[in-house]
FIFI-895288 format. One record per atom (N, C-alpha, C): x, y, z; atom name. Coordinates in steps of 0.02 Angstrom, whole numbers. Layout:
REM residues N
PT:u:v:w:a
PT:X:Y:Z:CA
...
This chain:
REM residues 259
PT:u:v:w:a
PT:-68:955:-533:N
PT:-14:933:-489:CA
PT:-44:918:-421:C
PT:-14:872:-410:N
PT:-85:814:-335:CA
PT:-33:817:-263:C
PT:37:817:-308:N
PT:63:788:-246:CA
PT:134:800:-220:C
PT:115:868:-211:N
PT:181:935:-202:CA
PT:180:964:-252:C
PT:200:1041:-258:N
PT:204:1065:-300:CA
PT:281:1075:-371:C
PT:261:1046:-418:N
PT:288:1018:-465:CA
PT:329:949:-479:C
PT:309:908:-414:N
PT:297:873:-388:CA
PT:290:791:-460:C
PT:231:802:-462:N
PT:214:749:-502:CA
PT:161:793:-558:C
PT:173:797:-618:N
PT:121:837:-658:CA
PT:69:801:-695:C
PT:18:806:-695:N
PT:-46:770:-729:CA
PT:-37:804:-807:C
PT:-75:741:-856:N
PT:-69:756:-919:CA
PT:-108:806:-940:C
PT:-171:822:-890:N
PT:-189:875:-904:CA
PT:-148:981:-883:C
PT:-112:943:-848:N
PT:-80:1013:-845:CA
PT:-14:1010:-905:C
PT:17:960:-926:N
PT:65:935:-987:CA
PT:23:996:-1044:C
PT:-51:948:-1041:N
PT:-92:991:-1098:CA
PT:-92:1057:-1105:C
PT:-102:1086:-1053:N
PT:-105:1156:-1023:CA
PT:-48:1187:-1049:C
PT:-10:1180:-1027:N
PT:57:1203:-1037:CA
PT:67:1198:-1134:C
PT:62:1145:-1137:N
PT:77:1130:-1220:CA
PT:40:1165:-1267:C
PT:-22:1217:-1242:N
PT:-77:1253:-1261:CA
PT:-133:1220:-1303:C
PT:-147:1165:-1273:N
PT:-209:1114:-1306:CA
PT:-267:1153:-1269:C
PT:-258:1190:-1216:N
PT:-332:1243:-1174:CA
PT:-302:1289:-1203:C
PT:-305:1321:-1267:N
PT:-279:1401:-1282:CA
PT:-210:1430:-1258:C
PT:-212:1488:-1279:N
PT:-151:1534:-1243:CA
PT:-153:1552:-1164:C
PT:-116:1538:-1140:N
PT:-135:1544:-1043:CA
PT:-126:1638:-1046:C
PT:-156:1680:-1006:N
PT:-169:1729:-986:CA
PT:-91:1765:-983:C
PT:-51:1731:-966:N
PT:9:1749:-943:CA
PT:78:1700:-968:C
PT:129:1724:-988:N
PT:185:1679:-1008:CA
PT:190:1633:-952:C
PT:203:1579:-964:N
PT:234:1513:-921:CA
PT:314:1506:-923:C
PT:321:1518:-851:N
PT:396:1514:-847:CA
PT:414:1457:-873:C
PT:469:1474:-897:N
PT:521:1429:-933:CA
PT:554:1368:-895:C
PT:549:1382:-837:N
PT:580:1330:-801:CA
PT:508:1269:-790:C
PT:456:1300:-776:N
PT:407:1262:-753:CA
PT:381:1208:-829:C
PT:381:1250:-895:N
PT:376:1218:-946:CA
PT:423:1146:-953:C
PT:499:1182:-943:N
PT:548:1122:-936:CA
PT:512:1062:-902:C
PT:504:1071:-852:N
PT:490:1010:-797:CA
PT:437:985:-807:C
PT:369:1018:-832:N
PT:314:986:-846:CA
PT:334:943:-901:C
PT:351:956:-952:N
PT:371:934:-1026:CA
PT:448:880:-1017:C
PT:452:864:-979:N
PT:558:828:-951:CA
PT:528:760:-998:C
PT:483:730:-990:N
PT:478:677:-1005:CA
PT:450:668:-1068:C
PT:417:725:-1134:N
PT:390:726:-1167:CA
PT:450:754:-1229:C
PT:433:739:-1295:N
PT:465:747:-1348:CA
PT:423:798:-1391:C
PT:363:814:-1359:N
PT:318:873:-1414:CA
PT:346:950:-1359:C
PT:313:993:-1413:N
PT:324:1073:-1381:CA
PT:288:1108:-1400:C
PT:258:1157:-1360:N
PT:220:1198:-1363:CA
PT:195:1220:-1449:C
PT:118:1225:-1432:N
PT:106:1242:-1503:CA
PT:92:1305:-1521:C
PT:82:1345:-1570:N
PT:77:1405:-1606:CA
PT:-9:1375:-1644:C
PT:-37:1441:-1628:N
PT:-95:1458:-1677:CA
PT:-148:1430:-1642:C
PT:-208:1398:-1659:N
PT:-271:1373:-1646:CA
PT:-270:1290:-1619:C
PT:-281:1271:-1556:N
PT:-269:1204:-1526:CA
PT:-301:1149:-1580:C
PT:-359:1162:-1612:N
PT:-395:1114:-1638:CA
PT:-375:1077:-1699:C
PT:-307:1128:-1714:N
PT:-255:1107:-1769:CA
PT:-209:1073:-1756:C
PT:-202:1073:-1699:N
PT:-163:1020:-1674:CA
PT:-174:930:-1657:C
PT:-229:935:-1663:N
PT:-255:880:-1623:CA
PT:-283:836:-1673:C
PT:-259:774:-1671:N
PT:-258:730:-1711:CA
PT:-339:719:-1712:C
PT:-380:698:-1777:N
PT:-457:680:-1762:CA
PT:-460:618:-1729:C
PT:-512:628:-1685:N
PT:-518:537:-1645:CA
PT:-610:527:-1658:C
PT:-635:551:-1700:N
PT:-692:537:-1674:CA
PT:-694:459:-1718:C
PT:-678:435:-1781:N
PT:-664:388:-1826:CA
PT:-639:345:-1775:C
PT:-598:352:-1728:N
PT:-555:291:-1679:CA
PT:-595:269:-1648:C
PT:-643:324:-1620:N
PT:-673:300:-1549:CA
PT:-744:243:-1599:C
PT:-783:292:-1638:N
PT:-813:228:-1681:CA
PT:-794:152:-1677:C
PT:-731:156:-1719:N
PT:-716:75:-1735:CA
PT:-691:51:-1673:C
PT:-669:84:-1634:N
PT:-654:54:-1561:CA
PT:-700:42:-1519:C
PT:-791:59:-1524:N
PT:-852:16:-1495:CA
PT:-887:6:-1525:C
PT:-856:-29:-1617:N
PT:-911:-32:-1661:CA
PT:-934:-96:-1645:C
PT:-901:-145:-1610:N
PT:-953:-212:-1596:CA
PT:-986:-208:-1537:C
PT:-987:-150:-1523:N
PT:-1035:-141:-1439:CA
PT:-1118:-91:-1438:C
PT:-1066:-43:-1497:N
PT:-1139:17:-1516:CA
PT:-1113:62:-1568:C
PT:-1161:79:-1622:N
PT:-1157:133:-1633:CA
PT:-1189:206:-1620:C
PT:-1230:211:-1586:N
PT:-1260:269:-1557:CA
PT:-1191:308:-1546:C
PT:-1220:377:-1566:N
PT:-1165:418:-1557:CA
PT:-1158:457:-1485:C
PT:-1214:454:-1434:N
PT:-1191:449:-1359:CA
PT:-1133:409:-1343:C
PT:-1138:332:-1351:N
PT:-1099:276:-1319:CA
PT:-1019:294:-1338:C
PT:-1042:325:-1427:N
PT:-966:331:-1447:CA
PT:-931:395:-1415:C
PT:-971:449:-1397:N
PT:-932:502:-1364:CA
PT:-916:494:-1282:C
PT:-961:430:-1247:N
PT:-938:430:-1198:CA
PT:-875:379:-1185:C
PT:-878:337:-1240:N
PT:-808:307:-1250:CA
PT:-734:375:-1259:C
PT:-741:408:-1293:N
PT:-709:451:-1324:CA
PT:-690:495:-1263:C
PT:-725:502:-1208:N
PT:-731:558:-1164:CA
PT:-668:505:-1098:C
PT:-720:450:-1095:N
PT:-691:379:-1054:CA
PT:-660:328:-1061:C
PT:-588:336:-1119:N
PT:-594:262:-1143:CA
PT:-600:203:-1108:C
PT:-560:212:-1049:N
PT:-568:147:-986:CA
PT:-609:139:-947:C
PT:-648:195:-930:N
PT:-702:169:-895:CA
PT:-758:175:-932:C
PT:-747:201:-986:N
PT:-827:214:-1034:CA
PT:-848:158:-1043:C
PT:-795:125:-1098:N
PT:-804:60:-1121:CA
PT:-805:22:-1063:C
PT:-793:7:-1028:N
PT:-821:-43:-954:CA
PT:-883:-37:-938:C
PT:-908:47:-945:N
PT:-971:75:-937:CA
PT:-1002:37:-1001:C
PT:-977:41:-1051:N
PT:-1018:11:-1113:CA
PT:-1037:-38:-1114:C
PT:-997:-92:-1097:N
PT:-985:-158:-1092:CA
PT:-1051:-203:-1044:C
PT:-1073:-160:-994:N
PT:-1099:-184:-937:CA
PT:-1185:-164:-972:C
PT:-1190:-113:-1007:N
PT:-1237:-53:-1017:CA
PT:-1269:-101:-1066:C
PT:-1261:-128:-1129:N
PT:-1258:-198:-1162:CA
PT:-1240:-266:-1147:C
PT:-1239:-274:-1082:N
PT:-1262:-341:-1090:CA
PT:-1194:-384:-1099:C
PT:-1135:-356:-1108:N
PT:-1068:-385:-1116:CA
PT:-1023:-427:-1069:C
PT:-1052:-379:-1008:N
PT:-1021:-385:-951:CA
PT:-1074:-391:-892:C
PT:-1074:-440:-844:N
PT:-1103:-436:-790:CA
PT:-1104:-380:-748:C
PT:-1159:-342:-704:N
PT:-1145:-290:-674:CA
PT:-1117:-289:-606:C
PT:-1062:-276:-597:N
PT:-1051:-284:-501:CA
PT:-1106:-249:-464:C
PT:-1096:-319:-392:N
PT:-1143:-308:-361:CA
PT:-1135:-230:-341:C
PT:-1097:-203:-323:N
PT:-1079:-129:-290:CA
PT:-1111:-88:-350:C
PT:-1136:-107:-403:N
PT:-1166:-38:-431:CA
PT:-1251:-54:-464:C
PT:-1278:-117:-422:N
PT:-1335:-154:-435:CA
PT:-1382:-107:-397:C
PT:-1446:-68:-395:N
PT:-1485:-44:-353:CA
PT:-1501:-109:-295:C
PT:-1524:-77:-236:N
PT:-1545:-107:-176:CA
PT:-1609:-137:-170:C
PT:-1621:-175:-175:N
PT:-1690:-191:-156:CA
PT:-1743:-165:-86:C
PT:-1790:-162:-88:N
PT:-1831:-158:-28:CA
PT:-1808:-185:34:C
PT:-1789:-258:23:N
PT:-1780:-288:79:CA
PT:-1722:-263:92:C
PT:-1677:-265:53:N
PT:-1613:-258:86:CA
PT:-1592:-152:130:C
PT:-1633:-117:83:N
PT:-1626:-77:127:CA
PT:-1658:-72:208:C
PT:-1693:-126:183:N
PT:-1770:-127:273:CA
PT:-1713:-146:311:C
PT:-1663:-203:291:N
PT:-1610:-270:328:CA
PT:-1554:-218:347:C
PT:-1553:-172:308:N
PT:-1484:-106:325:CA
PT:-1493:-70:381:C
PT:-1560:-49:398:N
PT:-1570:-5:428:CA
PT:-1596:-42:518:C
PT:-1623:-88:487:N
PT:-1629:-114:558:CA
PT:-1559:-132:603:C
PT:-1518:-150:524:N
PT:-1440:-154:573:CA
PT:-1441:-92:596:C
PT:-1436:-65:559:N
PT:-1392:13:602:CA
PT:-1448:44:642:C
PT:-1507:26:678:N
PT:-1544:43:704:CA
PT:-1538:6:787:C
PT:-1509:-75:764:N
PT:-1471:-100:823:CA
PT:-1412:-82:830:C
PT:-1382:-85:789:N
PT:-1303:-41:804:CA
PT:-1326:10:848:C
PT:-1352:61:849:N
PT:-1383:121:889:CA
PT:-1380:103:959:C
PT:-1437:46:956:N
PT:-1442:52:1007:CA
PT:-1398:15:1077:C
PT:-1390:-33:1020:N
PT:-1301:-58:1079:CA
PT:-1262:-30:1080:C
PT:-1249:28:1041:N
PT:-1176:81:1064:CA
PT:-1215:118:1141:C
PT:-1286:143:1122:N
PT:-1302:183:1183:CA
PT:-1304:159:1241:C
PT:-1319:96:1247:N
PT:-1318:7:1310:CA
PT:-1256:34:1327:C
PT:-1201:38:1280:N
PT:-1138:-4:1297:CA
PT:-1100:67:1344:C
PT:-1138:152:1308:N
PT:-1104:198:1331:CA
PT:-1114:189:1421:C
PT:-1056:225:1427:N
PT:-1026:266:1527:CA
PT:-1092:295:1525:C
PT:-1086:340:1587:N
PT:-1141:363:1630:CA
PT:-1097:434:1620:C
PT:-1155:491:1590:N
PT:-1096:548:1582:CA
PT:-1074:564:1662:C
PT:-1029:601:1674:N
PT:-1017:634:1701:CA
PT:-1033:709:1726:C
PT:-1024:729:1797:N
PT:-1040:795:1788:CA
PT:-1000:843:1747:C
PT:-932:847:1705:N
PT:-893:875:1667:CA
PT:-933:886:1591:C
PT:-991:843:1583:N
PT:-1017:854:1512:CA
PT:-1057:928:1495:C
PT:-1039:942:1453:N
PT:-1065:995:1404:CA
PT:-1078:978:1355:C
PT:-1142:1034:1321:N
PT:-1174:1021:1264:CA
PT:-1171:1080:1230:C
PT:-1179:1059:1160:N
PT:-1153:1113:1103:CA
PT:-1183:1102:1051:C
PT:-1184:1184:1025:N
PT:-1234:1162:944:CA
PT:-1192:1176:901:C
PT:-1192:1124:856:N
PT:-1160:1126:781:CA
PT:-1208:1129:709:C
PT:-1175:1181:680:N
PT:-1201:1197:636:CA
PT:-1170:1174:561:C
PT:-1188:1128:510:N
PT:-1186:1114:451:CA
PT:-1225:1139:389:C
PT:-1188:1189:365:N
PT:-1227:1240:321:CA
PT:-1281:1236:364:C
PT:-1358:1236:327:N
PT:-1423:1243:348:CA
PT:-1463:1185:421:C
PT:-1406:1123:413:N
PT:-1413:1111:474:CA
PT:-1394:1092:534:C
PT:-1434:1089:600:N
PT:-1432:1100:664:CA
PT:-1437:1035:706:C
PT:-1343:1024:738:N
PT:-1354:960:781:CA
PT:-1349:1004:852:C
PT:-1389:952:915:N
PT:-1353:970:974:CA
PT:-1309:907:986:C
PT:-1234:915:1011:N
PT:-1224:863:1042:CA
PT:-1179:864:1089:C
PT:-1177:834:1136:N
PT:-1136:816:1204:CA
PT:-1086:785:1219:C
PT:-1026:834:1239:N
PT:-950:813:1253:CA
PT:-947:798:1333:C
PT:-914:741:1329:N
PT:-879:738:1393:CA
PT:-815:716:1407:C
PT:-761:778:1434:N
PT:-696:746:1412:CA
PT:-684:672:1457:C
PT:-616:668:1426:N
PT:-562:574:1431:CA
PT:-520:589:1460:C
PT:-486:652:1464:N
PT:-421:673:1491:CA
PT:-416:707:1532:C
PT:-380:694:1598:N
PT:-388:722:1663:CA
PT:-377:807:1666:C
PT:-400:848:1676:N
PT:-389:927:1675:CA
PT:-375:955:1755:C
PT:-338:1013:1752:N
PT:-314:1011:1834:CA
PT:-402:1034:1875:C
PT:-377:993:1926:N
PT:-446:999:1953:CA
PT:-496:973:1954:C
PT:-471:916:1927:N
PT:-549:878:1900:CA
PT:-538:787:1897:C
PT:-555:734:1906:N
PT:-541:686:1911:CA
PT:-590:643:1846:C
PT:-566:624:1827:N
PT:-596:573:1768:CA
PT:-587:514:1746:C
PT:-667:474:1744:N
PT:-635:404:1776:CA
PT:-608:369:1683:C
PT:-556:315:1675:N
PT:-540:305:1606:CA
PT:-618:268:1572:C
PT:-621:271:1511:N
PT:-672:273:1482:CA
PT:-632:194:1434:C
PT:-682:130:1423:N
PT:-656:89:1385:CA
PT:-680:112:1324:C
PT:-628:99:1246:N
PT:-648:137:1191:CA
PT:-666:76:1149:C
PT:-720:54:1088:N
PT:-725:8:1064:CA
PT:-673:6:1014:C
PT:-661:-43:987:N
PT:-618:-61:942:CA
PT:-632:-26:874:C
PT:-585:15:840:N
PT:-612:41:765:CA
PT:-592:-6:738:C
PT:-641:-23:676:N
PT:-660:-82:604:CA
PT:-614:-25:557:C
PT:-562:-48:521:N
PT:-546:-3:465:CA
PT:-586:-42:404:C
PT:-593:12:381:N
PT:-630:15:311:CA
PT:-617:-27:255:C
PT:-610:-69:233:N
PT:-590:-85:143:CA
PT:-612:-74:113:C
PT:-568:-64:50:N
PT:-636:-47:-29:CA
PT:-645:-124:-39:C
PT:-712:-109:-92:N
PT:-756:-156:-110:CA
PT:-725:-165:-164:C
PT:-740:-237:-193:N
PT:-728:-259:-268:CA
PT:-662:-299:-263:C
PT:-604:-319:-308:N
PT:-561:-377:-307:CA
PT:-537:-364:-252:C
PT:-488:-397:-220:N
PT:-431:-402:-179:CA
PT:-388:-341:-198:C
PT:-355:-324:-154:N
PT:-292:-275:-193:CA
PT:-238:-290:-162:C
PT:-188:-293:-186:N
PT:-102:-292:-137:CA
PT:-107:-232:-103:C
PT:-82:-239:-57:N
PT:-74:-178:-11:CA
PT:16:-160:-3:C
PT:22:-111:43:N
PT:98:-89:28:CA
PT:135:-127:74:C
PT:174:-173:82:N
PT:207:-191:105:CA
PT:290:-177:102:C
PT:321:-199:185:N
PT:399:-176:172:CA
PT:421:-219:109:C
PT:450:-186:57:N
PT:478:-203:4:CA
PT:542:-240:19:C
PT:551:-313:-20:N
PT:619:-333:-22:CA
PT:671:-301:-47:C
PT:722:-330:-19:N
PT:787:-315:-33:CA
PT:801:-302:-100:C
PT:818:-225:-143:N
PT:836:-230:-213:CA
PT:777:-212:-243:C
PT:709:-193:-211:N
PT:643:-194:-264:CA
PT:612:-116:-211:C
PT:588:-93:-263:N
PT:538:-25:-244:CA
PT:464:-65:-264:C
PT:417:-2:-238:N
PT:357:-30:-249:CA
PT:329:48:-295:C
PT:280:30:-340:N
PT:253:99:-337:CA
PT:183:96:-307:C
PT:163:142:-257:N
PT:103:148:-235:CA
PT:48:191:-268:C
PT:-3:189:-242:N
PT:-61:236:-263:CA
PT:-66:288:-207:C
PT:-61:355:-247:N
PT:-48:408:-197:CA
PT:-112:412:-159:C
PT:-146:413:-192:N
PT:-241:425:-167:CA
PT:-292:369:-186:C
PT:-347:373:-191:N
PT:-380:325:-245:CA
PT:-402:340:-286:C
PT:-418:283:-337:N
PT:-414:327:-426:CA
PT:-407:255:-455:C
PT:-419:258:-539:N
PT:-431:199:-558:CA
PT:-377:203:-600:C
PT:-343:137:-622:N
PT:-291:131:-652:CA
PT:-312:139:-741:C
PT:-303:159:-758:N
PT:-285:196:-839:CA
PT:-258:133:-891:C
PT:-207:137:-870:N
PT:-156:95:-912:CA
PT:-79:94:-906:C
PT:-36:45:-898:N
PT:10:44:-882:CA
PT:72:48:-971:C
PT:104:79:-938:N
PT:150:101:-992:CA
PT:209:48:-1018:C
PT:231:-10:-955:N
PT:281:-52:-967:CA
PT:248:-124:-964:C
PT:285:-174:-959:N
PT:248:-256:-957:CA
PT:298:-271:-903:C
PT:281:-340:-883:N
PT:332:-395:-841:CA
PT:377:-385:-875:C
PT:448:-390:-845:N
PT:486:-418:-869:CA
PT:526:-351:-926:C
PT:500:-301:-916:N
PT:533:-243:-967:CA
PT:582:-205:-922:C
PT:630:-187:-929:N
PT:677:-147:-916:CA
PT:675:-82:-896:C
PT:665:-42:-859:N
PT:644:34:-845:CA
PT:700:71:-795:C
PT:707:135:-836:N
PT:756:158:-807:CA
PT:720:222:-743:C
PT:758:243:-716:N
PT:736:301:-643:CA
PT:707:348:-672:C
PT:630:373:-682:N
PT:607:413:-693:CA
PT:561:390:-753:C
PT:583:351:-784:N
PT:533:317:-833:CA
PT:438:314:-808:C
PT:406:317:-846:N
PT:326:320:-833:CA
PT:319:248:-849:C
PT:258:236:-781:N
PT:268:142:-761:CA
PT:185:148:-773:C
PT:142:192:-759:N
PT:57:177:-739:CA
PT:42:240:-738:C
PT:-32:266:-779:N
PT:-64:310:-772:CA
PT:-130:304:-715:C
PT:-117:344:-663:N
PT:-181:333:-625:CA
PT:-240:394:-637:C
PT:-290:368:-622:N
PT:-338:434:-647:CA
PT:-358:458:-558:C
PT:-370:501:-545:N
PT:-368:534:-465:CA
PT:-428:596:-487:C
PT:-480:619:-468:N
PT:-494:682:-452:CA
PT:-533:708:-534:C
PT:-542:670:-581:N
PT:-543:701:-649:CA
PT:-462:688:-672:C
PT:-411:703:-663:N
PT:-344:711:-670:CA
PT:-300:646:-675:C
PT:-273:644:-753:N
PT:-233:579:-759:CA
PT:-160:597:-720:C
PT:-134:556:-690:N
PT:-53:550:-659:CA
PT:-2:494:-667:C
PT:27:536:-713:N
PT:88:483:-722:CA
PT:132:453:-667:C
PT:131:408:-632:N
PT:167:384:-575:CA
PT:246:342:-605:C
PT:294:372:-607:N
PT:360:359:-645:CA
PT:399:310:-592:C
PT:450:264:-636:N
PT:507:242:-595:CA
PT:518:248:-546:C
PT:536:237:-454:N
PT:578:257:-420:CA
PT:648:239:-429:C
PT:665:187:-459:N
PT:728:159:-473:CA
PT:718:122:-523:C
PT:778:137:-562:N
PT:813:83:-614:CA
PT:807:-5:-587:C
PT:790:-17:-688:N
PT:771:-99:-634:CA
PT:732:-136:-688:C
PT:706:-196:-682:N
PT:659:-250:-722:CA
PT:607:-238:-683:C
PT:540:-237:-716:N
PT:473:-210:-688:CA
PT:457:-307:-661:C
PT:438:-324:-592:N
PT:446:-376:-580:CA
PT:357:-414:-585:C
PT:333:-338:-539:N
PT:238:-374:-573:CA
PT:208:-313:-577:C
PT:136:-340:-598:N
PT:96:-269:-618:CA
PT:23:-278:-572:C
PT:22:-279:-527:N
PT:-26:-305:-478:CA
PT:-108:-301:-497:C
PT:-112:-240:-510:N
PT:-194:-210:-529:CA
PT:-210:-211:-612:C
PT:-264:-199:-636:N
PT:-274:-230:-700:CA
PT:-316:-141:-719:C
PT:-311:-126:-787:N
PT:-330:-70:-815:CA
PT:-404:-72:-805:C
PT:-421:5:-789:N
PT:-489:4:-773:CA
PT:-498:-22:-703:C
PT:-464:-65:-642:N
PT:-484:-66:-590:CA
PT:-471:-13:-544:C
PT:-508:-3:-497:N
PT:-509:63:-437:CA
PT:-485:16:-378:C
PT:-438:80:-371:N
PT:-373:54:-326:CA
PT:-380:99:-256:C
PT:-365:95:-199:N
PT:-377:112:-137:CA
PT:-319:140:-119:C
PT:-298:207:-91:N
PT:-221:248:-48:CA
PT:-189:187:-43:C
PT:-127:192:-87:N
PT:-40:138:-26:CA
PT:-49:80:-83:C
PT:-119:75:-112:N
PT:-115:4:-166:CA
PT:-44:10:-213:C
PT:-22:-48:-220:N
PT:34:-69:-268:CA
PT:40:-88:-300:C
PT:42:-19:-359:N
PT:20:-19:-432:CA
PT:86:-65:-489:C
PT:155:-66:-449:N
PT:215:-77:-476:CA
PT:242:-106:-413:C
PT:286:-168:-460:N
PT:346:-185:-425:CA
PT:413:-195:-462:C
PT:474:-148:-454:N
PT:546:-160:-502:CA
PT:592:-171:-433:C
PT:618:-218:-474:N
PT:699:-248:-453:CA
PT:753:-228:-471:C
PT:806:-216:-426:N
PT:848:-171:-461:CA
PT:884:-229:-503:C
């Protein structure tokens, strides 16, 4: 659970609860079972988990038998289906590799560092003249040791301080496709967002399908942990922005329904 408590429940705590990890230490309240399970039609099992569980190793086979049979590839399919097989795909030759996961070359790390070696040194050009108000302090990170030097911005009684110009912060983007970002939603339409970042799984509905309030629209994967991100409102699912298997960035907009 990611995002309040009982909040939104991951399929791995569904599992939990349903006793696919064994017998839990302690009874599970009844109420909390309810709510984990609201959206599911199975119930808790009796006896040994491994009896429960349908065999997949035969699936995962014929599901990368035109890619590999090595029985690594097939268990890391089995472990990954969406990102394994993407992993597979690329690993053979199927798929081109993005640049973001290509090693660096020589040059280009020499070309990195000299940036940020001028970056350095035009921030230090560009810094004020400390003041007599500065102090210095040692910080400690586990095993290691910075010194570094504060000088306050904000006037304190007694003390005069001249304003300091601040450079402009660059916000960050992720790398790789474009993504929709969250925008004010029209009139009649919710959006569903991405609580954190995490790669999209698989979506549960299509364009154009009908979904009622609470219905499951997209599985995001977050942390190790799959999350069902459900309905906010009743409605026709209007687009599906991100594509299975892509890694999606906080606020991305995984869903759009119309009421």
């Amino acid at each position: 659970m990611l995002f309040g408590r009982y909040k939104m429940v991951s399929e791995q705590v569904k599992d939990y609860v349903l006793g696919f990890y064994g017998q839990s230490p302690a009874p599970i309240d009844s109420e909390v079972v309810k709510m984990a399970l609201q959206d599911s039609d199975a119930k808790p099992i009796d006896g040994r988990p491994a009896d429960a569980i349908e065999p997949e190793m035969d699936k995962a086979k014929d599901a990368v038998k035109d890619i590999s049979s090595d029985i690594e590839d097939v268990l890391t399919y089995a472990m990954y289906p969406t990102t394994g097989l993407t992993f597979l795909k690329i690993k053979h030759g199927l798929e081109p590799m993005p640049e973001e996961m290509k090693p660096k070359t020589l040059e280009q790390v020499e070309r990195e560092r000299a940036a940020a070696t001028q970056g350095a040194s035009s921030a230090t050009s560009d810094a004020p003249p400390r003041s007599r108000f500065s102090r210095q302090f040692n910080v400690f990170v586990g095993e290691q040791h910075f010194q570094v030097e504060v000088d306050p911005l904000q006037p304190m009684q007694g003390m005069a301080v001249r304003p300091v110009p601040t450079a402009r912060a660059e916000t960050a983007q992720p790398s790789g496709p474009e993504q929709a970002s969250a925008r004010k939603a029209a009139p009649g339409e919710a959006q569903i967002l991405a609580p954190i970042p995490g790669v999209v799984l698989r979506y549960a509905v299509e364009v154009g399908q009908d979904v009622a309030e609470g219905d499951p629209v997209v599985v995001l994967e977050a942390m190790k942990m799959e999350n069902t991100l459900p309905a906010p409102i009743s409605g026709k699912v209007k687009s599906l922005p991100s594509q299975p298997g892509e890694t999606v960035a906080k606020d991305a907009v995984l869903a759009v329904i119309s009421s």
